[in-house]
Phi, psi and omega in degrees: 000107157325157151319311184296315153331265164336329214248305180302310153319300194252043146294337198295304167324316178282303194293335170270000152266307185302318192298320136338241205307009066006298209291315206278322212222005179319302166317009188216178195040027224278006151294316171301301189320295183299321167324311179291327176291342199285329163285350195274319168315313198262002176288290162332304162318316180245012149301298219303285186345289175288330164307302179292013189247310178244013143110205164084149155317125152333112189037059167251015176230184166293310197287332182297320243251308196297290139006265189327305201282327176275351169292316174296328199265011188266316210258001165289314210280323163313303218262341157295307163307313160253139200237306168318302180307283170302303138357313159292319170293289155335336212247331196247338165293286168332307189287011173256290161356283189278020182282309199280006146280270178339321219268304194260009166314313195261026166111300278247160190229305209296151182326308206262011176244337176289315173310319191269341177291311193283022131291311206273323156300308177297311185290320171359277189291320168306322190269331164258001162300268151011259188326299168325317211047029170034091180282155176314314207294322187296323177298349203274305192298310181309279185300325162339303199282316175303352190251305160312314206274284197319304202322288169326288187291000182280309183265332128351326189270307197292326192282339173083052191230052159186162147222195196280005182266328198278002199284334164310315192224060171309311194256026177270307182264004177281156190194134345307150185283322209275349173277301199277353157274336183299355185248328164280340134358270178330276194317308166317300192287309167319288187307309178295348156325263185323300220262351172274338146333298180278352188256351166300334178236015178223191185258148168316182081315122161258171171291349176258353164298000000 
C-alpha cells in the first residue's frame, strides 16, 4: 500500500471513530466531548494549514502530521478549560460541516461557494446556540448528523469510492448516490434514536452548564 493509500486508511479510521462517537453519544458527556471535538478541529486545522503552504494530499507530509497533533493538543486543551468556549467551537464545526454538504448535495464545486455556505451555516447555529442557550436536542441533532456525515464518508474512504482530496464533496460524487445518502440516512435516524433515549433520562444542558 502506498502512503497515499495508507494516509486515506487511517484518515478513514479517525473519522469513523469520531463520528462513532458523535452518532451515539454527542449529546452526553459533554465537556470530554467537546475537548475531544474541539482537538479533532484543531487536527484538521493544522493539517489544513500546512497543506495549503506546501501542497500535496492531507497529512501527506511530517509537518502536516506534526500541525495536526500539535493543533489537536492547543485547541482540545482550550475548549476543556472554556467549556462555554468549546461549545461554540464545536457548533460552527458542524454547522460548517453541514453548509458544505448541503453547498455540494445541490452541485456546487468551487472552493469558495463551499467555504461560504459552512460559514454561513456555522454562524447560524452559533446565533441559535447563543440565543437558545443551547438546549440539549440541539446538540443531539448536530452531533447525530454530524457524527453520520463523518461515518459514511469514513467508509467511503475504506472502500476507495473517495480519496482525501474528494472529502468536501464526497457525497456529490459517489455512486450510487441513493445508497450512500440512503446510509447516512440510516446512521443518523439510528444515532438520534440512541442519544434522545439518553438525553430523555438526564436535565438539559446549557451552555452555562
Amino acid at each position: 500500500m502506498n502512503d497515499a493509500g495508507m494516509n486515506d486508511v487511517v484518515l478513514a479510521l479517525i473519522l469513523l471513530g469520531l463520528g462513532a462517537v458523535l452518532v451515539f453519544w454527542g449529546g452526553s458527556a459533554l465537556r470530554a466531548l467537546i475537548a475531544l471535538a474541539g482537538a479533532v478541529v484543531g487536527f484538521f486545522l493544522g493539517a489544513e494549514l500546512v497543506q495549503r503552504q506546501v501542497g500535496g494530499e492531507l497529512l501527506g507530509t511530517f509537518w502536516g502530521w506534526v500541525a495536526a497533533i500539535v493543533g489537536a493538543l492547543v485547541l482540545g486543551l482550550l475548549a476543556y478549560l472554556w467549556y462555554w468556549l468549546g461549545v461554540i467551537v464545536w457548533v460552527a464545526a458542524m454547522g460548517y460541516v453541514l453548509g458544505g454538504f448541503l453547498a455540494s448535495t445541490f452541485g456546487a464545486e468551487e472552493d469558495w461557494v463551499l467555504v461560504t455556505s459552512g460559514l454561513v451555516v456555522a454562524g447560524l447555529l452559533v446565533v441559535i446556540a447563543v440565543v437558545a442557550s443551547l438546549p440539549a436536542l440541539l446538540l443531539v441533532i448536530v452531533s447525530a448528523w454530524s457524527g453520520a456525515t463523518l461515518v459514511v464518508t469514513g467508509v467511503m474512504l475504506l472502500v476507495g469510492e473517495i480519496n482525501q482530496r474528494q472529502i468536501e464533496r464526497a457525497f456529490s460524487i459517489a455512486t450510487p448516490a441513493w445508497l450512500w445518502y440512503g446510509a447516512l440516512a440510516v446512521v443518523f435516524v439510528v444515532g438520534l434514536v440512541v442519544q434522545l433515549g439518553l438525553t430523555s433520562r438526564r436535565p438539559s444542558q446549557s451552555v452555562g452548564g
